[in-house]
C-alpha positions as CSV (number, residue, x, y, z in Angstrom):
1,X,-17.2,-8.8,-8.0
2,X,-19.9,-6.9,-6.6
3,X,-19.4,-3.3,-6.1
4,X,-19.7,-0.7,-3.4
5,X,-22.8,1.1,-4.0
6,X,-21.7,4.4,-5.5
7,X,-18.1,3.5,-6.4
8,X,-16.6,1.4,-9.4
9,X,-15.8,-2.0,-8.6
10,X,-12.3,-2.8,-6.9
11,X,-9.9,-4.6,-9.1
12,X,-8.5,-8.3,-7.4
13,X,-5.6,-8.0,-5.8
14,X,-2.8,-9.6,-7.9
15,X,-1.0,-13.1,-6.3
16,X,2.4,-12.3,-4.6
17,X,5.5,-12.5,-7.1
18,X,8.7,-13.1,-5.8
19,X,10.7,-10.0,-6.3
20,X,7.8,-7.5,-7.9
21,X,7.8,-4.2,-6.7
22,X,5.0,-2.7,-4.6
23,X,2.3,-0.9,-6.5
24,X,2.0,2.2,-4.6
25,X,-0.3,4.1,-6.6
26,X,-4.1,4.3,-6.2
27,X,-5.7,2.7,-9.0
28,X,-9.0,4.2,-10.8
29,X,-11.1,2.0,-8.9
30,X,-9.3,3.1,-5.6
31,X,-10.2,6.9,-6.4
32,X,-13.8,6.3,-7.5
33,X,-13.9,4.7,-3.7
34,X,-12.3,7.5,-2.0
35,X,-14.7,9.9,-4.1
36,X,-17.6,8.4,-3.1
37,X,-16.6,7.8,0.9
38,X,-15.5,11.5,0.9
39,X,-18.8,12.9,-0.7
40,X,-20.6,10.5,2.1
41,X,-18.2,12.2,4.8
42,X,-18.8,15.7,4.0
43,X,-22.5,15.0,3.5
44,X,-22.4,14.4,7.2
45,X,-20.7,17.9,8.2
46,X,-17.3,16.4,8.4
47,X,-15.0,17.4,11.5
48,X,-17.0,20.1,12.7
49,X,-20.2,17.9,12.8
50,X,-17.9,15.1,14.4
51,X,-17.3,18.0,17.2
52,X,-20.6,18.8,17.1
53,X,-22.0,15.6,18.0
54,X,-18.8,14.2,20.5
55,X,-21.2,14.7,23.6
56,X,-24.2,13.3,22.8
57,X,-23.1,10.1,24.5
58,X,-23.3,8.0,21.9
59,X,-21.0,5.3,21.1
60,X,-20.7,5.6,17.6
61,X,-22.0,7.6,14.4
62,X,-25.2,5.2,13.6
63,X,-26.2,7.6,11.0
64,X,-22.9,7.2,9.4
65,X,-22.3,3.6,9.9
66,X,-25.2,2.2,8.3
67,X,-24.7,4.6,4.6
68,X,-20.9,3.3,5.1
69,X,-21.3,0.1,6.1
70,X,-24.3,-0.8,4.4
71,X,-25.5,1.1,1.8
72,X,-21.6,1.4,0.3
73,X,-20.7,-2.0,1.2
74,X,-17.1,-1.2,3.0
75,X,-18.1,-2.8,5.6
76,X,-17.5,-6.1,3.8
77,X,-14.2,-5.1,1.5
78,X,-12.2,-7.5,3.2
79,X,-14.5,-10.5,2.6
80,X,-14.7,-12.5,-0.1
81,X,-17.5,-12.5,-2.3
82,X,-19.1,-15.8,-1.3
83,X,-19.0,-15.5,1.8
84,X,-21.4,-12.1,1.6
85,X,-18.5,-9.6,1.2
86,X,-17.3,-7.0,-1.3
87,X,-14.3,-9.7,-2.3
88,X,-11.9,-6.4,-2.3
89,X,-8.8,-6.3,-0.8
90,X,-6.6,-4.4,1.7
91,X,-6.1,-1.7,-0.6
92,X,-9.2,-0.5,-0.9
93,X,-10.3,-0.7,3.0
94,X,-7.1,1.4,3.3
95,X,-8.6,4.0,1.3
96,X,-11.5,3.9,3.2
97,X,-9.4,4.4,6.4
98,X,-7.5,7.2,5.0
99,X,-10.9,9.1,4.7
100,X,-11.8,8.1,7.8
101,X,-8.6,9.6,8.8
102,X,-9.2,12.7,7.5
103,X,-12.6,13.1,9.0
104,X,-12.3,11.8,12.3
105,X,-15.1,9.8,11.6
106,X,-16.7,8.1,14.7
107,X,-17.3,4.7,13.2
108,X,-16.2,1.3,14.0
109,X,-14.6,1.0,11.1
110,X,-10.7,-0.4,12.0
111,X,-12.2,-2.2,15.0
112,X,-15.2,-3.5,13.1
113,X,-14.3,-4.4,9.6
114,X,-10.7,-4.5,10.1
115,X,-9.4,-6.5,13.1
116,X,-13.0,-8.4,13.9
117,X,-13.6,-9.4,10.0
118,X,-10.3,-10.4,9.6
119,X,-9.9,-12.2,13.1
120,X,-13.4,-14.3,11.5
121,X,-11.7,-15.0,8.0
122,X,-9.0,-16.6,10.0
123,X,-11.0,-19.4,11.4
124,X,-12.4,-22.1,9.2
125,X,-15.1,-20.2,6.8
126,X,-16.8,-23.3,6.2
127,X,-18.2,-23.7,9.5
128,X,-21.5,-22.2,9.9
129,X,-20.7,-20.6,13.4
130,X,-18.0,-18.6,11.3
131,X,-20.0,-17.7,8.5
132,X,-23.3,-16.6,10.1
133,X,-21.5,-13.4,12.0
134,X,-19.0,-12.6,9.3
135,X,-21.6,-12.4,6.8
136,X,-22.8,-10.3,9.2
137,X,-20.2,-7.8,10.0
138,X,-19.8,-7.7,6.0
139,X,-23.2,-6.6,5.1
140,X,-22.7,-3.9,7.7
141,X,-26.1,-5.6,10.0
142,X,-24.1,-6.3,13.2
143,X,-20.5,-4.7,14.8
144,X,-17.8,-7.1,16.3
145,X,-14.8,-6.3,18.0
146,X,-11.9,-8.5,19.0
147,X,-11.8,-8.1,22.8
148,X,-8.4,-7.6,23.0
149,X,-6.4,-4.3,24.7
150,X,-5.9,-2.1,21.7
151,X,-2.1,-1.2,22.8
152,X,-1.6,-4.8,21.6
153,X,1.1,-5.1,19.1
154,X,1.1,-8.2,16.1
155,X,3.5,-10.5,17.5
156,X,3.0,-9.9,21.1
157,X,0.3,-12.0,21.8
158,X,-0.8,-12.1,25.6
159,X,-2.5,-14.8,27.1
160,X,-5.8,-14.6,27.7
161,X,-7.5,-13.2,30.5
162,X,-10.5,-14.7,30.2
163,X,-10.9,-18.2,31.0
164,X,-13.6,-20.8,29.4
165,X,-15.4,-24.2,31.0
166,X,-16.0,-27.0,29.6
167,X,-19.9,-25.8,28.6
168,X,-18.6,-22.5,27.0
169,X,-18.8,-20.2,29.3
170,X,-16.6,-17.6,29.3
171,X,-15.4,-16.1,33.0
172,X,-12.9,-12.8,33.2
173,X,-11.9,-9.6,32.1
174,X,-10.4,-7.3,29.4
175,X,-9.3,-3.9,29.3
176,X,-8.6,-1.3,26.6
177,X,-10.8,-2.9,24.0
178,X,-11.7,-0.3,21.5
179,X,-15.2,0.5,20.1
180,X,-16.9,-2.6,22.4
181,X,-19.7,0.0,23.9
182,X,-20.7,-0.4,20.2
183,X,-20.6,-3.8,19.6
184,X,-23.1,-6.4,19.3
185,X,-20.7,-9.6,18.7
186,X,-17.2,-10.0,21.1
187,X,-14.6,-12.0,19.3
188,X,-13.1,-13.5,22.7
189,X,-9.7,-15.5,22.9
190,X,-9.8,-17.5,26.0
191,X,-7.7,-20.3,27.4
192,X,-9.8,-23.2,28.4
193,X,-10.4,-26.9,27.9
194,X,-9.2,-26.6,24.0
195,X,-5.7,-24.3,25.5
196,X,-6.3,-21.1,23.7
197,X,-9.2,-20.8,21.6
198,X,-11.3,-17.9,20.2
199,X,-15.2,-17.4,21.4
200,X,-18.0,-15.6,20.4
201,X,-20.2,-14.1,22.5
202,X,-23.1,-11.9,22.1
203,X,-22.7,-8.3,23.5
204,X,-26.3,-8.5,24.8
205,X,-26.0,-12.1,26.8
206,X,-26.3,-12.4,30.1
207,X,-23.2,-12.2,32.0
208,X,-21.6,-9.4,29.9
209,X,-21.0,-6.1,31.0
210,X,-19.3,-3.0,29.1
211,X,-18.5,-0.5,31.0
212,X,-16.5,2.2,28.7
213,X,-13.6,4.4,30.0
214,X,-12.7,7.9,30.4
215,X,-10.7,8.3,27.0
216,X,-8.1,10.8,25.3
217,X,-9.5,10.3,22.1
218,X,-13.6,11.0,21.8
219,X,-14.0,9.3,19.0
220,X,-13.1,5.9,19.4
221,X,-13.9,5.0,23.4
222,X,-12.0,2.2,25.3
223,X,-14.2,0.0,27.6
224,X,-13.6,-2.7,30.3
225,X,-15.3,-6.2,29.1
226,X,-16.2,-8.6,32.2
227,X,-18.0,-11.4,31.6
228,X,-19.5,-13.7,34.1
229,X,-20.0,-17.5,33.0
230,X,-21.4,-15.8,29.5
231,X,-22.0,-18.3,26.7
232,X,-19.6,-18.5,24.0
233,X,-19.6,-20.2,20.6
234,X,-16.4,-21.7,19.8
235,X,-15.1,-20.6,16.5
236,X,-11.1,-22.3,16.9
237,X,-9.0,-23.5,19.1
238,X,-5.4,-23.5,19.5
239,X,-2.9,-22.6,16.6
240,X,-5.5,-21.9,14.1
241,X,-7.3,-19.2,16.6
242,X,-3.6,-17.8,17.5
243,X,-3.0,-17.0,13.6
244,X,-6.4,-15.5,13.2
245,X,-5.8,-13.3,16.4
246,X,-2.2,-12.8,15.0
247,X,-3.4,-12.2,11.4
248,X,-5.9,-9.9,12.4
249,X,-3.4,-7.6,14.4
250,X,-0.9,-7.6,12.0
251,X,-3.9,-6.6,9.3
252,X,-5.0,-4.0,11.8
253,X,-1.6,-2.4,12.2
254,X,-0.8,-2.1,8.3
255,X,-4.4,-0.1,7.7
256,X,-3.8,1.7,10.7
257,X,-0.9,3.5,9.2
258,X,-3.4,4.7,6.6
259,X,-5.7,6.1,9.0
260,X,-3.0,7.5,10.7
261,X,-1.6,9.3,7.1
262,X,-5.7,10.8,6.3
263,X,-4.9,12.6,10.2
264,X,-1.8,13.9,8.6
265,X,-3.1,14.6,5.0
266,X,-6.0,17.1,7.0
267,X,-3.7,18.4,9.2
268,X,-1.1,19.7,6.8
269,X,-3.8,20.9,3.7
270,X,-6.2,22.6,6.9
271,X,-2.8,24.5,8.1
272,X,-1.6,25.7,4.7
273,X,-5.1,27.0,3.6
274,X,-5.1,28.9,7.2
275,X,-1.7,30.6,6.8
276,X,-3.0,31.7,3.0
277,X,-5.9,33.3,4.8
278,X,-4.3,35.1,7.8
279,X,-2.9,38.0,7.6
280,X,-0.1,39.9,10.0
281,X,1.5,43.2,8.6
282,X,-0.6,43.3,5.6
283,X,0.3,40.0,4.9
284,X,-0.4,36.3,4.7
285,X,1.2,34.3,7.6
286,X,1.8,31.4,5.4
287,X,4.3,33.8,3.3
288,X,6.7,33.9,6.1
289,X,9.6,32.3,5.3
290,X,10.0,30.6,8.7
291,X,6.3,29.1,8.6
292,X,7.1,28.1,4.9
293,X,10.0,26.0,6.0
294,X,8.2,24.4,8.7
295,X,5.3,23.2,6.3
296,X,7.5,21.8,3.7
297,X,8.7,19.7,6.2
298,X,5.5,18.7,7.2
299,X,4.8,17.6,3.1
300,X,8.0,15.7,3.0
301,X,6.9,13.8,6.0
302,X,3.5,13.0,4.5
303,X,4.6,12.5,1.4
304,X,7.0,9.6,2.6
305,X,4.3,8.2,5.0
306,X,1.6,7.9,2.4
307,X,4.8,5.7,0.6
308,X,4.9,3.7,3.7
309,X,1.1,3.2,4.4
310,X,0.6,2.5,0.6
311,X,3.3,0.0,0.7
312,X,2.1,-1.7,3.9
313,X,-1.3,-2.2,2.3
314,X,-0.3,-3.6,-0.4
315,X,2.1,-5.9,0.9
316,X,-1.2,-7.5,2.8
317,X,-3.5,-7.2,-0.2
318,X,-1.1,-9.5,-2.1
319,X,0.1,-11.6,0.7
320,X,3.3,-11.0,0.3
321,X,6.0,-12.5,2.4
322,X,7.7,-8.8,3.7
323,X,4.0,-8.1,5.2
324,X,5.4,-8.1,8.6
325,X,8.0,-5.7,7.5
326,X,6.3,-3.3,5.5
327,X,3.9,-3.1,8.9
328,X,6.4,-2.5,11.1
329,X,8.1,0.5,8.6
330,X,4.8,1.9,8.2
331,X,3.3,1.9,12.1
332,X,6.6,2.9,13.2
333,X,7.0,6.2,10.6
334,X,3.4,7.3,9.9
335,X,2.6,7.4,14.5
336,X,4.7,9.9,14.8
337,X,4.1,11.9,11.7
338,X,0.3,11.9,12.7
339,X,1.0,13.2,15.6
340,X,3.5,16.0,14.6
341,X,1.0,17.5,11.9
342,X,-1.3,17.5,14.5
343,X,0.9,19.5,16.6
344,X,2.1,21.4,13.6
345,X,-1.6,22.3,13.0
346,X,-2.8,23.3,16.4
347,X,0.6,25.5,16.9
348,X,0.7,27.5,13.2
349,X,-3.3,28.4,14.3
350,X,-2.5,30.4,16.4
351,X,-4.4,31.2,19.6
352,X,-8.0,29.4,17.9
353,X,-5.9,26.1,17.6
354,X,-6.3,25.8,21.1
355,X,-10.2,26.4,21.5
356,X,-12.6,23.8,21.8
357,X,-14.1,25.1,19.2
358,X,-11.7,24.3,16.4
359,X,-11.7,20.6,15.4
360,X,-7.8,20.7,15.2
361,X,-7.6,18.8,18.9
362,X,-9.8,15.6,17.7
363,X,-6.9,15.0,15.2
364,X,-4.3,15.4,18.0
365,X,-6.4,13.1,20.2
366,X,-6.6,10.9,18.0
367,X,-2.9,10.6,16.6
368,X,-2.0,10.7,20.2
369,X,-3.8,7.4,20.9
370,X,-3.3,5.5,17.3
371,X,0.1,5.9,18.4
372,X,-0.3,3.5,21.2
373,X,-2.4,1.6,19.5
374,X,-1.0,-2.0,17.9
375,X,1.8,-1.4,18.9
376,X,3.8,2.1,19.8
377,X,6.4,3.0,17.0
378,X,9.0,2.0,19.5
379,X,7.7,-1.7,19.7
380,X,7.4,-1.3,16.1
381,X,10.8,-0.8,15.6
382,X,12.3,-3.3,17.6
383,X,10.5,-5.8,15.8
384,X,11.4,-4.9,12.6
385,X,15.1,-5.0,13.8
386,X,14.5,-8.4,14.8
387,X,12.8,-9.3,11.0
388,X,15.5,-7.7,9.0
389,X,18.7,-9.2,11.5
390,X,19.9,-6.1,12.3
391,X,20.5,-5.9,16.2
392,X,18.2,-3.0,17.9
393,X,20.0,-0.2,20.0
């Protein structure tokens, strides 16, 4: 297995065995990732250079795409060694995501080598216009996006809003579709003279615009996708391009959760270090018994969502059968603790919390809008009432 430049190799994920327990630690391998991806991070300035750098209008972090991407070779974790990947699993992109998560790293990481990779290793790998783009996305030369509305949840599968013609061209329109200013390959379900089926299409052809949106979160823009009889290259059609759509939402969703716990992990250890340092009657705030409760309950919460993002990832690294559960208990638990440590951390700052200035927003800004995305923990819930037989409220 070849491995990331500056990490140790990741161990292959073990088959599913009925009845085995989830491995929820991180193996050696695992750390020696996360080391290397967090040296890279703070190499680039971390949070405050992510603030730094939020209006310069571009769409993504080039300078830290191409060392992640690239040079480390995360880019292609999820894709197997012969077809110009890492051969990894789920595991280790999730650490990748969790620092991710802690920096609020502009990259197209989740939309890129998550969702699009994954939505590619669905289709048939042997075909060569499958294997020429994912090989691709994996060596970290091109980014893809499925152009799909990011609110959409696995399981919940809209139809297409973009039609195709009998010559592959590809007429209509698509909202919400995270990180597709920065793409240079669409992954595009359409319904056409194959029913549904899934297109590529070049970001650059004629008859494609991207215009992006106004959005919450900096760091990770929404754009409107409107293509006008633009040339697509089929790569499936009908069941076997709605289980690569579905596969690669569900796959999303689960490493999502880890992204969502770095937000959390930086949230809670930026708070506590504050409160050690601040001082009110001649002492620190954090010694206050009131602010001491209130960040205990914070590390409970992230304690028990880094057990359900851990457990999520490795329910899809093995392929195990409860993936869809272990998705829907992670998305629905670790949404809303994101977004309370954010809170936690821009409230226990004080008045600086609220300034521009302080990167404690992005990490509110973007828990806010990972917890629409895939899914809210609402939708989440709900389905994983209906997965486990237990009737919803």
């Amino acid at each position: 297995m070849t491995a990331p430049s500056g990490a140790a190799a990741p161990t292959e994920p073990a088959p599913a065995q009925p009845g085995t327990d989830p491995d929820l630690l991180y193996s050696e391998p695992e750390e020696d990732l996360r080391a290397a991806v967090r040296s890279l991070l703070a190499d680039r300035g971390g949070p405050a250079a992510v603030l730094a750098d939020l209006e310069s209008g571009r769409a993504y972090d080039t300078g830290l795409w191409r060392p992640l991407a690239a040079g480390m070779g995360t880019a292609g974790l999820l894709v197997p060694e012969k077809l110009g990947g890492q051969g990894a699993s789920a595991r280790e992109a999730a650490v990748v995501l969790e620092e991710l998560g802690r920096a609020v790293a502009p990259v197209p990481y989740l939309t890129s080598a998550v969702l699009a990779v994954t939505a590619l290793l669905g289709c048939e790998t042997d075909r060569p216009e499958v294997t020429a783009p994912l090989a691709a996305l994996a060596g970290g030369r091109g980014v893809g996006v499925l152009a799909v509305p990011l609110p959409t949840a696995p399981g919940t599968l809209p139809e297409p809003s973009v039609r195709a013609d009998a010559d592959g061209l590809l007429t209509g329109e698509v909202t919400g579709v995270a990180d597709a200013a920065a793409a240079d390959m669409l992954l595009v379900p359409a319904d056409g003279p194959y029913g549904y089926a899934l297109y590529a299409v070049d970001a650059s052809a004629g008859g494609v615009r991207v215009a992006p949106g106004v959005p919450l979160d900096l760091t990770r823009v929404p754009a409107r996708i409107t293509l006008d009889r633009a040339a697509g290259r089929l790569l499936a059609g009908q069941d076997t391009a709605r289980a690569a759509v579905t596969g690669a939402l569900l796959t999303g969703a689960g490493l999502l959760a880890s992204e969502q716990l770095g937000i959390a992990e930086w949230c809670l250890a930026e708070t506590v270090r504050y409160t050690a340092q601040r001082t009110q009657f001649g002492r620190p705030v954090g010694s206050f018994q009131a602010l001491k409760h209130r960040m205990a309950a914070l590390w409970l919460d992230v304690a028990s969502a880094r057990a359900a993002a851990r457990n999520a990832a490795d329910a899809l690294a093995t392929g195990g059968p409860d993936a869809p559960v272990a998705v829907a208990v992670a998305q629905a638990y670790c949404a809303p603790v994101a977004v309370r440590a954010a809170e936690e951390c821009i409230q226990l700052h004080g008045g600086i919390g609220m300034t521009w200035e302080h990167p404690a927003h992005l990490f509110l800004k973007r828990a806010k809008a990972d917890e629409i995305a895939l899914g809210t923990p609402g939708r989440h819930r709900a389905a994983l009432a209906e997965l486990v037989d237990i009737p919803a409220p």
